[in-house]
C-alpha positions in Angstrom: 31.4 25.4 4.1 30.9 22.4 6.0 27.6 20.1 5.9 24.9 21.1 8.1 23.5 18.3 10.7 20.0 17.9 10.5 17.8 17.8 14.1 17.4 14.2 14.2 14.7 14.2 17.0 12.7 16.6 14.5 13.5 14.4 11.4 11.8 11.7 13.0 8.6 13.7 14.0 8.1 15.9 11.2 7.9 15.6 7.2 7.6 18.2 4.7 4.7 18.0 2.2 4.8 18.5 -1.6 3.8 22.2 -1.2 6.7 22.8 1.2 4.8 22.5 4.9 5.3 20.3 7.1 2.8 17.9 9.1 3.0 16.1 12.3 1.4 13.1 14.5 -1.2 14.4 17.0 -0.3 13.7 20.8 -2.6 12.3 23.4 -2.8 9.2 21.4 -0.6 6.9 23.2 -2.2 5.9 26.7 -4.6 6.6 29.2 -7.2 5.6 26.3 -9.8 4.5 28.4 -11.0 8.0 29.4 -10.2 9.4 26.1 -14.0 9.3 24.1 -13.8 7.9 21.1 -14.7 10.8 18.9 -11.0 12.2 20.8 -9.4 9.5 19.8 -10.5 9.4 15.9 -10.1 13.2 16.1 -6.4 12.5 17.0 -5.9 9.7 13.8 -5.1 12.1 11.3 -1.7 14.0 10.5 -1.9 18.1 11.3 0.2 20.9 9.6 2.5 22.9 11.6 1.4 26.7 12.2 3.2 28.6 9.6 4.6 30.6 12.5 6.8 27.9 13.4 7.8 26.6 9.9 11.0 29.4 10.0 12.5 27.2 13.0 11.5 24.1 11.4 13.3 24.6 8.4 16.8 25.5 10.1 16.0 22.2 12.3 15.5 19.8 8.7 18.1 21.9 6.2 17.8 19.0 4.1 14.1 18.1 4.0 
């Protein structure tokens, strides 16, 4: 069997935790800031976990993760 290519576009916007999920950087944090309040924007700081509805796709996208 040949090696599988891993989803580069997803390897650079996801990473997979210790317990096997993976997280994510919040959008709406790059511009257009002035509008944004700043309990939005602090709200946006932290990482998120992907729903575990999507983590099936995911994983095909990052075999190697």
């Amino acid at each position: 069997m040949p090696k599988l290519k891993t989803n580069r576009g997803a390897a650079k916007r996801f990473t997979k935790t210790a317990s096997g999920r993976y997280k994510h950087r919040q959008s709406h944090r790059n511009h257009i800031l002035t509008k944004k309040s700043a309990k939005r924007i602090r709200k946006l700081r932290h990482m998120q976990l992907i729903d575990k509805s999507d983590e099936k796709a995911l994983a095909q996208l990052l075999p190697y993760s």
